[in-house]
Every structure is written in C-alpha cells, then in structure tokens.
N, C-alpha and C positions, 0 to 999 in steps of 0.2 A: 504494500500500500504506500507506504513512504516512496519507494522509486517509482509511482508513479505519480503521487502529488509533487516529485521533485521534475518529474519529462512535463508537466503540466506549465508548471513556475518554469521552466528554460523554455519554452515554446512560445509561452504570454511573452516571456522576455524579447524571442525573436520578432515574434510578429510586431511588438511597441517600437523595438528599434526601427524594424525596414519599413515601419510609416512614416516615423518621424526621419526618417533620412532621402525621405522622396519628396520633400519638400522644394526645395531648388532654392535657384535664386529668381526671384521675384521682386519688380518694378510696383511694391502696392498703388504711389502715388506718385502723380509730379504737377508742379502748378509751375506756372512760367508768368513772371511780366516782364515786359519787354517796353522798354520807353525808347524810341528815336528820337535824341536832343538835336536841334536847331545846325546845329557843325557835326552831324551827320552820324556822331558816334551814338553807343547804346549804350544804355543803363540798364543789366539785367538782373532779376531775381529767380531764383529757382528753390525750389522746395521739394525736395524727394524724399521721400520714405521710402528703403529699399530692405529687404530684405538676400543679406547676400552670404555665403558660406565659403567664400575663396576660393569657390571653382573658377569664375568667370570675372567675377567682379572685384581683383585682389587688391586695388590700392585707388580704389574710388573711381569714380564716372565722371568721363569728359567729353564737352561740348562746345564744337567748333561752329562757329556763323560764319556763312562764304562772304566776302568782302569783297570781292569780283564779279561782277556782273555786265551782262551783253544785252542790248537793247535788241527791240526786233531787225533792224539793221546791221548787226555784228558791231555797235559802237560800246565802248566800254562805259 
C-alpha cells in the first residue's frame, strides 16, 4: 500500500511539473504612446508585462522605429 501511495505522490508530482513548465514565454500586455514632437523626433512610452523564462527572451525586449522612409515617388 505504501509503494503505491508513494507511485501516486511521484506521478501528481510529474504531471504538476510538465504543466507548469509549458507555460512559455508570453507577451500578457503592451500599451504604447507615441508623441511626434514638432522637430520630428519621438517621445515614447511603453508598458509591457511579459512573462519570460530565458528561453527566448534573455536580456529584455527591443524596439526599433525605421527613421527612413520613401514617399510614393522613391523620395526620401
């Protein structure tokens, strides 16, 4: 009886781990404002709530704005 209340209690154990380990990394939220000041530069804010486990997301999240752009003419 004991070895099998003990395969019971290792079994719970496995199953609790491989749930909680299939978790991932996950983006819960992200708010963004964005101000275009008058001399063309930006004033951003960002708010992220990430859920991350160093698979993917190991030293924070980064976000580029293209600063180049082509009108419908090819003019920059």
């Amino acid at each position: 009886m004991k070895t099998l209340k003990t395969r019971l209690i290792f079994i719970s154990l496995l199953i609790l781990l491989s749930t909680t380990s299939q978790a991932g990394e996950v983006v819960r939220s992200f708010k963004s404002d964005i101000q275009i000041n008058a001399d063309a530069s930006l004033t951003v804010k960002e708010t992220i709530t990430v859920q991350a486990e160093g698979q993917q997301i190991k030293r924070g999240i980064y976000q580029d704005f293209p600063t180049r752009y082509k009108d419908p003419y090819g003019n920059n």
